[in-house]
N, C-alpha and C positions, 0 to 999 in steps of 0.2 A: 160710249165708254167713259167713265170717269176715273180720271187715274189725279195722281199727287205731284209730277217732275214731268217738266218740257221744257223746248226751247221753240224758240220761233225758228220760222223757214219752210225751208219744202220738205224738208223732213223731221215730221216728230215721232220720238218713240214714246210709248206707250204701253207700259205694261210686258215689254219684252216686245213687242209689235211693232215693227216699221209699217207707219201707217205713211207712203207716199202716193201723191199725184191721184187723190182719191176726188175722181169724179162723175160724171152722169154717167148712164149708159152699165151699170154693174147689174147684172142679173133680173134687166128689164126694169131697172128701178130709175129715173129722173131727179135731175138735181133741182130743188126746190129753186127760185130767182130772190126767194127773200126771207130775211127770219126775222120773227119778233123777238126781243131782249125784253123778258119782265123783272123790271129791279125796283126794290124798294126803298126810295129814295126820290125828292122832287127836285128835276135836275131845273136849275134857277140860273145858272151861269155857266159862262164858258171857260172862265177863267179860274183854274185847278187851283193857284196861287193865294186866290181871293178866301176871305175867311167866309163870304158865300157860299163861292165855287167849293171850297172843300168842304164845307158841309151839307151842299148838296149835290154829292157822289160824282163829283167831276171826273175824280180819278177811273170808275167804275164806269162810264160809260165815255167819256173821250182820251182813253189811253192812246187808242190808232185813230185819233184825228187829232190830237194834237201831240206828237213824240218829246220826245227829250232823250240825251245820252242816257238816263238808264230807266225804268220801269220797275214798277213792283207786280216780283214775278210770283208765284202761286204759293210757294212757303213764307213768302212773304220778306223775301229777300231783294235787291236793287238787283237788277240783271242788267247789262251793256246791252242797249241799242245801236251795233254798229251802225244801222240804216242811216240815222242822224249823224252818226259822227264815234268820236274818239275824245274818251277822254283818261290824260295821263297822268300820275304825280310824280314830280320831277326832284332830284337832289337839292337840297340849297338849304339855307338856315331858315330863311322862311317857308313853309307852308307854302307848296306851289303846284295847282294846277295846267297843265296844258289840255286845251280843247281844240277840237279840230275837225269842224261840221262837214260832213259830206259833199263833195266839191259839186255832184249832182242834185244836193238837194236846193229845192223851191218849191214854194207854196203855193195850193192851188188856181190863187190866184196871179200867176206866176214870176211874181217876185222871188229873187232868192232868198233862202235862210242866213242870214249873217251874225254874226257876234254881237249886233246889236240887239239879239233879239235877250242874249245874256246880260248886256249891259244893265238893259230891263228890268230883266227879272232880278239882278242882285241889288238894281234901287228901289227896287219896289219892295223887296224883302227885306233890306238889313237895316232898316228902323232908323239910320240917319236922316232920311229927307222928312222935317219936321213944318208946321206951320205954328201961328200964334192962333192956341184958342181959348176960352174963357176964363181958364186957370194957368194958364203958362202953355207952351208949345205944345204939340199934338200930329202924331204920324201924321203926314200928308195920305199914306197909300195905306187903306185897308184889306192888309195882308193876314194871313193864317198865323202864319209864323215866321218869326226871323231867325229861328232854328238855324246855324251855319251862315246863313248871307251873310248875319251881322258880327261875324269872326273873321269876314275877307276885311283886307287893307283897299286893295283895287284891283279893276279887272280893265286890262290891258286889251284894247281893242282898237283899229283902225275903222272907219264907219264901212258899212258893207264888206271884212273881210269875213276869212271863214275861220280865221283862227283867233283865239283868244285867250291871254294867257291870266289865270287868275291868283290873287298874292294875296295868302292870311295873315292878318296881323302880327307882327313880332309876338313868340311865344306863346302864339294858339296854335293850337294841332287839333281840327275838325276831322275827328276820326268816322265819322258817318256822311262823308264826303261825299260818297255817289247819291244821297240824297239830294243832293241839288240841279239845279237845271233838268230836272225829269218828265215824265210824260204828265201830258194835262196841265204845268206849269210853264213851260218855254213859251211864254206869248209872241203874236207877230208885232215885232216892234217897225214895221213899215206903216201897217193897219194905222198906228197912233202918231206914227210921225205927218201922215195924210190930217188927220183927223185934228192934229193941232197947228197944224202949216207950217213947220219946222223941215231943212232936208233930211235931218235925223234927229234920236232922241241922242244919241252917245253925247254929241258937243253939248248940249244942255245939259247935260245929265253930271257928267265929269268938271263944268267948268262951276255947278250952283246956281243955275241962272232960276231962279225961286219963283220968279212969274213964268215959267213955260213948264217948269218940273210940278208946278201947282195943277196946271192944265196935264199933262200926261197923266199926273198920277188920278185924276177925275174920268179919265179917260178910263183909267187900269180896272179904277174903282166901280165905274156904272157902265160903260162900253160895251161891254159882254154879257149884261143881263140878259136871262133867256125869258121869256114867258111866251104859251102856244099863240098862234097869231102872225104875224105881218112879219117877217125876220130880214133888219139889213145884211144879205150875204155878203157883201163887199169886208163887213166886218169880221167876218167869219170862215176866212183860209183856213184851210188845210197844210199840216205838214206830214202827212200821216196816209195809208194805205185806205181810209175814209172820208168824205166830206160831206156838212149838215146840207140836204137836200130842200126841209121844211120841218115845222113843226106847227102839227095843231093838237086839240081835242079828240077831235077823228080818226086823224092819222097816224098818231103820235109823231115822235122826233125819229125823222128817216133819213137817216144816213146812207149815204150810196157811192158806189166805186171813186175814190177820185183818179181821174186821167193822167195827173202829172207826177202821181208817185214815183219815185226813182227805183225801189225794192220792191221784192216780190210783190205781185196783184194780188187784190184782196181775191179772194175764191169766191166768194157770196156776193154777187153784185149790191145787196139793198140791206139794210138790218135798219129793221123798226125798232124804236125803246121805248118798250112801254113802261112810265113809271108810277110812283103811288098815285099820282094824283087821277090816273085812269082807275078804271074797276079790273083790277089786275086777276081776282076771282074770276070773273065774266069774261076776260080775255083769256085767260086759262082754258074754260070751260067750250070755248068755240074754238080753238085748235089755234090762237090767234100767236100764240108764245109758240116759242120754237127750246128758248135756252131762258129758265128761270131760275134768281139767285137773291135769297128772303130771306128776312131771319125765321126760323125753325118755329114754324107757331103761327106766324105773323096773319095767314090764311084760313086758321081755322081747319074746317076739315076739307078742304079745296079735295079735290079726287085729282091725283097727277096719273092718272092712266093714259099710257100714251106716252109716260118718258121714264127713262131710268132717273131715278131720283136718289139723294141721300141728304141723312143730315150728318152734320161733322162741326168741332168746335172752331170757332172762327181765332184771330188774331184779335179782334174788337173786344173790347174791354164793357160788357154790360152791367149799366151800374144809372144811379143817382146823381147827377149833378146839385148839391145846396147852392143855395141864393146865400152870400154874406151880409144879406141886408134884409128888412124886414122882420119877421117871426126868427129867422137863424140871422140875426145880427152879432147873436151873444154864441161862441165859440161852443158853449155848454151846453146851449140849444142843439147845433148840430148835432155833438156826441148822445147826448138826451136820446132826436129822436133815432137814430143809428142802434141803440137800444133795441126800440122795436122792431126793428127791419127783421122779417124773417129770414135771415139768408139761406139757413139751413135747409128751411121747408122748400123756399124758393128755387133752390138748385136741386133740391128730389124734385119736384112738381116737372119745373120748369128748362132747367140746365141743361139735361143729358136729354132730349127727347130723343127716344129711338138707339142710341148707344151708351155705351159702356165704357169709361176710360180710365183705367186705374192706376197711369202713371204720367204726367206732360198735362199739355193744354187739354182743359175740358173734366181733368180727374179730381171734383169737388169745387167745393167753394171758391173762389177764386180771391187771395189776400192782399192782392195791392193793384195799383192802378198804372204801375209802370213797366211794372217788368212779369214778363208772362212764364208761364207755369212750368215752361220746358227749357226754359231757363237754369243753368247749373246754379246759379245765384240763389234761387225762389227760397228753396226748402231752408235756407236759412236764416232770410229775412222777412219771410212771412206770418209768422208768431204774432206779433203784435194786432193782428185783425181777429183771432181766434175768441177774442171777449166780446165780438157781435155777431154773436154766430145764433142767437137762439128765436130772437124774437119775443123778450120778454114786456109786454105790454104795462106790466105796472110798477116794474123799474123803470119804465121810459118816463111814466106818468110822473113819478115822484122826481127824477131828475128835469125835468120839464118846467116842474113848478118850482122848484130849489131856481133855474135859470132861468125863471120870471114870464114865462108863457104858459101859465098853466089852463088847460081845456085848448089849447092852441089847433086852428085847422094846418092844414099843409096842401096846398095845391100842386099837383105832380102834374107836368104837360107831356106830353109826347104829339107825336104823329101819327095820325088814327090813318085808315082804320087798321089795326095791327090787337089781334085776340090774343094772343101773346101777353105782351103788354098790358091790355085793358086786366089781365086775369092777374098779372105782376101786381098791379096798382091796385085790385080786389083783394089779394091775398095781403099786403101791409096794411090796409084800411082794417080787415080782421082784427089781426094781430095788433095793432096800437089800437084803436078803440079802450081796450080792456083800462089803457090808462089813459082816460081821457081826451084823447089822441084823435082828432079827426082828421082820415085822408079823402081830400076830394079828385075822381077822377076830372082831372083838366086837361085830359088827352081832346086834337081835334084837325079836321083833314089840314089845316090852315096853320100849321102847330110852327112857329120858328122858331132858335133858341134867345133869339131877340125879347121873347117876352118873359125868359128870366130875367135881361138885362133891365127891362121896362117895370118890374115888378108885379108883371099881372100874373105869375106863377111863384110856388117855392122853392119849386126842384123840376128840373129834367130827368127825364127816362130814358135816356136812347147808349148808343156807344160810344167808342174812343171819342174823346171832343166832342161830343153830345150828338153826334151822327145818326140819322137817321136809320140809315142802312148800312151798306158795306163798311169795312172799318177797321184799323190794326194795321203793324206791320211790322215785322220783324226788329226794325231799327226803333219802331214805338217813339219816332219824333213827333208824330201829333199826340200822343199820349202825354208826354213829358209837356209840349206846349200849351197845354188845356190847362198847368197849372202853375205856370210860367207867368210871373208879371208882366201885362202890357201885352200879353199875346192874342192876336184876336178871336182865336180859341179858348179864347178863358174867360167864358159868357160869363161865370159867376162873379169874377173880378178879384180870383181869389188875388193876394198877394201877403207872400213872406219871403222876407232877404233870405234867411237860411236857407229854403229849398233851393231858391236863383242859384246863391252860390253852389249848391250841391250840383244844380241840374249842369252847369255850366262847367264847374270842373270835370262831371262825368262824361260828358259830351268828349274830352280831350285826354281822358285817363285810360292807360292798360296795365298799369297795376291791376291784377285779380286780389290782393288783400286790399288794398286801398280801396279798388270798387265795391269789395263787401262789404266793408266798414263803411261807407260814404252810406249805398243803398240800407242801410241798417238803418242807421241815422234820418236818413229820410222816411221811411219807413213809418218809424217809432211817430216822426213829424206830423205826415199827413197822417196818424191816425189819431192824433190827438189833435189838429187843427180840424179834421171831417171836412173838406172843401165838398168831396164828393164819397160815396159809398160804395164800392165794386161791390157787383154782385156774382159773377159767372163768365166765365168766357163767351160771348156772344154765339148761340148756336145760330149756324146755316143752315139752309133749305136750298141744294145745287140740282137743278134737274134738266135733265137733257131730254130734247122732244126723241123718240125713237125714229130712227136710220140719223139720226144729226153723229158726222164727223170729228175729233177732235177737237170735243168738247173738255174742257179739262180743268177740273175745280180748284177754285182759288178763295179760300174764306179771309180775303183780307181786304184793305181800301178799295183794289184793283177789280174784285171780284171775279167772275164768272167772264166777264167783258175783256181780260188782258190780251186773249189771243182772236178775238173775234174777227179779224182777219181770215185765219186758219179754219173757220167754221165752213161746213159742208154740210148741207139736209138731204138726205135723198127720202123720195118716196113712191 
């Protein structure tokens, strides 16, 4: 069954339905010992935090192996992880968190969870720990974003306790607060204190010591790379109801029970993930998926017989990443080619496969890259995207050549194989043509967003923050971060003061006219700077193998994958 609201535990409802203690033995039917996960996306780290890790579907596939105080739950909202712990906001003039990890939690290799593992994560996220590089200083830690960490003053911790009390800045108010310390992001900070020969990272961390936080953060940086092959497990605890078993070619990445979880057992002893980089088609087709979660399209005409399937508009922002260097150097280049962008056609073709939406997320073209469509805000600030809506090929042409690139190609990369996409990049190639406008598909299995940075592409194809696959989330703090100076989400490099400050003060504003007036302004901004182009809501592709248990769709970062704990296959 596919339904839209759950909670973790032993009991979810579903559709009016208490679905409890649902297990083998129902009407002669046996519970499957393992299920495959097909997602699309190339999981490359472990580390959710990493501008890697999050762009390659960390969240979506190690939610329950690696926890944190909240999770993004299936509307795409932060949900409380009691399992991990507690966390509280306290009175006072500052901005005050209190955290309070689970007195029974330890990691599977069974070390305990402690506050150091927070300490971590908020030096590794909030953009203070710097180095000297070729032009002046340079993060030390290649993080996503410093979205919130870098608004804490400090985080109060003893080394190995469980509790941690964290202090924002005089006069910030992180009002998207439970985005921090979350699933896929809480690293094991014992893992790195082994690894650097330090008793902890906290005393280095807190006191500056700049030769050992150099090494940690090297650590944070490449430590956790994943690729199929040889894998040190030692590096790779669990804090979570799953732990990485192996990962190959063959086998894919096999996750299985871990032993020392403190909360509920996982139900499914074993979940395989398979991701793009297998033939997720061919694993389809042999019965090898159990729970698959794609962009709508991404398959072609894959035959899903054998699971209840749907498609439904996702939280991911699908759109165009521009490069600001190169061919779109000149700001009027951008706008120029965004001319030709068929959005219109693209969103009948492509947007709504299979439904219908005629009010919220998914109901037409989709006007900004921030704020999503179900949004009370949208319908008033999205006006300004409404002059590239047609795809006019020889207005793009003549503005093209007025911004000094005239006959210009544009290389668009994505992550193949995805038909979806390939037929995206077919249909703008059409449409600009007419003004001399060449698009080349540079989509390819091997596809990173690094080589916008590198310059061997023009534009990215993918989601929120250039994402492969899963993507979005209610709070849309990777949205915001993708075009955030210095963020490592912001492959294109965009960079303007004005937005910083908008993003920054919105981050900490609930004024509802001030928010609308801010989001106006920004608005009006990126559509005249064109960092990037939205095109549609990112449709999904959720399909549950038939007899699979509380399965229960989630089109955001998180995916399909949030409660895979809770999964049950009978057959």
């Amino acid at each position: 069954m596919i339904g839209n609201k759950a909670r973790r535990g032993s009991v979810i409802v579903l559709a009016g339905v208490v679905a409890a203690g649902m297990v083998a033995g129902c009407a002669g039917k046996n519970q499957v010992p393992s299920i495959g996960y097909g997602v699309d996306t190339a999981v490359a780290s472990y580390n959710g935090g990493s501008t890697l890790g999050a762009n390659s579907g960390a969240a979506a596939v190690f939610s329950r192996v690696i926890t944190g105080f909240f999770y993004t739950g299936p509307d795409g909202q932060p949900v409380a992880d009691t399992d991990t712990g507690t966390a509280k906001e306290v009175p006072g003039e500052a901005q005050t968190i209190q955290y309070r990890l689970n007195p029974d939690g330890k990691y599977s290799d069974g070390a305990p969870t402690s506050c150091d593992d927070l300490v971590m994560a908020w030096a590794a996220r909030s953009g203070r720990f710097t180095k000297a590089g070729p032009g002046g200083p340079v993060p030390m830690f290649d993080a996503a974003s410093t979205a919130g960490y870098s608004d804490i003053e400090r985080v109060d911790c003893q080394p190995g306790s469980k509790d941690a009390t964290v202090v924002f800045r005089p006069g910030r108010h992180y009002t998207a607060w439970k985005t921090l310390f979350n699933a896929s992001e809480l690293m094991p900070a014992h893992v790195v204190a082994t690894a650097v020969k330090v008793p902890n990272v906290v005393a280095p961390l807190q006191s500056g010591d700049q030769g050992t936080a150099e090494r940690i953060a090297d650590f944070w940086n490449n430590g956790w790379k994943l690729a199929p092959g040889k894998l040190d497990l030692t590096a790779l605890p669990s804090s979570g109801p799953y732990r990485i078993e192996s990962f190959s070619d063959k086998d894919g990445l096999v996750l299985v029970k871990n032993e020392k979880w403190w909360g509920n057992a996982a139900k499914t002893p074993r979940i395989v993930v398979w991701d793009k980089n297998t033939d997720l088609k061919a694993k389809v087709d042999s019965k090898a998926v159990g729970v698959l979660d794609i962009g709508a399209g991404a398959l072609g005409d894959a035959k899903l017989s054998g699971f209840s399937s749907e498609n439904l508009p996702g939280r991911g922002v699908e759109q165009l990443v521009l490069s600001t260097g190169g061919v779109f150097q000149n700001v009027a280049a951008r706008r120029a080619f965004a001319l030709c962008v068929p959005r219109q056609a693209l969103f009948d073709k492509l947007g709504h496969p299979g439904y219908k939406v005629d009010v919220g997320l998914g109901a037409g073209i989709l006007n900004s890259r921030t704020v999503q469509q179900d949004s009370l805000y949208y319908p008033a600030i999205s006006g300004p995207g409404d002059k590239y809506n047609k795809g006019d090929g020889g207005a793009a042409g003549q503005a093209m050549t007025s911004a000094g690139q005239a006959n210009a190609t544009i290389r668009i990369g994505y992550l193949r194989p995805d038909e979806r996409r390939a037929q995206t990049v077919a249909m703008i190639a059409d449409a600009c043509k007419a003004g001399g406008v060449t698009v080349v598909d540079a989509g390819t299995p091997d596809f990173s967003p690094q080589q916008l940075v590198d310059g061997k592409v023009d534009a990215i194809l993918g989601g929120t923050a250039a994402m492969p696959g899963p993507s979005g989330s209610l709070t849309a703090t990777d949205a915001i971060a993708a075009l955030h100076t210095g963020q490592g989400l912001n492959f294109n490099r965009f960079g303007n003061g004005r937005y910083d400050a908008i993003a920054d003060q919105l981050a900490a504003e609930d004024n509802s006219t001030t928010v609308l007036n801010l989001l106006n302004e920004q608005e009006n901004l990126l559509w005249s700077e064109m960092p990037s182009i939205p095109l549609f809501s990112s449709p999904r592709t959720i399909a549950f193998g038939d007899g699979l248990k509380d399965g229960i769709a989630s089109p955001t970062r998180a995916g399909a994958g949030w409660n895979m704990d809770r999964w049950v296959l009978e057959r």
